[in-house]
N, C-alpha and C positions, 0 to 999 in steps of 0.2 A: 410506817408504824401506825395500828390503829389507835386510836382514843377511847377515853371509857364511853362517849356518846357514841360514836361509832361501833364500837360493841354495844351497846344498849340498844341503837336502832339495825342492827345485822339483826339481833336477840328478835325485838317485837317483827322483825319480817317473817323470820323462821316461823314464831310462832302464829302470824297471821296467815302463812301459809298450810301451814298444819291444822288450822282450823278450820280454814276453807279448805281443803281436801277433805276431812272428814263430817263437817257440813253436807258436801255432794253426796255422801256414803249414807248417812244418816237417811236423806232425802231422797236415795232412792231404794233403800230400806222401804220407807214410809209410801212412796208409790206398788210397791210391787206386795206389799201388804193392805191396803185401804187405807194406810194410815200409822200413826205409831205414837208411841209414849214411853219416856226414859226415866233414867237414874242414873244418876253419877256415883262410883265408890271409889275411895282412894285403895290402890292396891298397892302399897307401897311404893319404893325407890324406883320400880316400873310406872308408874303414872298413874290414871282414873282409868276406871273401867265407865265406859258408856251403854250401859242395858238398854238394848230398844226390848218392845213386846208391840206386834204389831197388833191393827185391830182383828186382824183374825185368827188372834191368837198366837203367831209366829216368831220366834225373839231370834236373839242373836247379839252380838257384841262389839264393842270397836276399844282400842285402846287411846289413850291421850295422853303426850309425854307430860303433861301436868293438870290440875285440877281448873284451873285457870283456862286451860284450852279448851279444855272440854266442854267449860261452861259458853265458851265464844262458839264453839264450834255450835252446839244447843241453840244457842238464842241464832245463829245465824241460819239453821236447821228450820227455826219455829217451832222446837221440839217442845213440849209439854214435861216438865220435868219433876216428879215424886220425889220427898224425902228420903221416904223407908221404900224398899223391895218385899213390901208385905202385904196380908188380908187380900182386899181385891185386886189391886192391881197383880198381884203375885197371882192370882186365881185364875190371870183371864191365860197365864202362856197355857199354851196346847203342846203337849211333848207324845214324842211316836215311841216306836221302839228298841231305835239308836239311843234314846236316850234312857227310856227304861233300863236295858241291858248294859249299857255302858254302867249305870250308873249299879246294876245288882252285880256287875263283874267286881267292882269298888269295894262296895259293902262288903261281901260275901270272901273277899279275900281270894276272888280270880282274876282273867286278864280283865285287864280295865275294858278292854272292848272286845267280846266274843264275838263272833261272826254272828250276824243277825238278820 
């Protein structure tokens, strides 16, 4: 039978584990970009969202079963982390036109992603 210490230390393994996995993620994000700079958003009962934007402009995403993780996962990254997803740093992603189209299929009230 487990104990509640014993669930509490299974609990911070898991989550040390899930941290450092997406620590590596983060980190080679930030190699295959020159670099990178995040934000954490809570997206509900699903976890945090971890916004990278790399430095050349490149973004992308990772999920964290909590906000708590995400922030381990970050500092264990070295990641540089933003408040807001706004003004400049919002300025520097560079989007193609997967994402153009994606996103006027949305709007427009078409398929979310036309052939492009």
């Amino acid at each position: 039978m487990l104990s509640m210490a014993d669930t509490t230390t299974a609990d911070t393994k898991k989550q040390d584990r899930a941290a450092a996995k997406l620590a590596k993620q983060i980190g080679a994000f930030a190699r295959e970009h020159g670099g990178a700079e995040g934000q954490l958003a809570h997206i509900g009962q699903a976890g945090t969202r971890i916004v990278l934007v790399g430095t050349d402009g490149g973004w992308g995403d990772l999920v964290a079963p909590s906000y708590a993780v995400a922030e381990k996962a970050a500092e264990k990254a070295g990641l540089t982390l933003h408040e807001e997803f706004d003004g400049e740093f919002a300025a520097r992603v560079k989007t193609g036109p997967y994402e153009w189209t994606r996103m006027a299929g949305i709007q427009l009230g078409g398929t979310a992603n036309p052939a492009a």
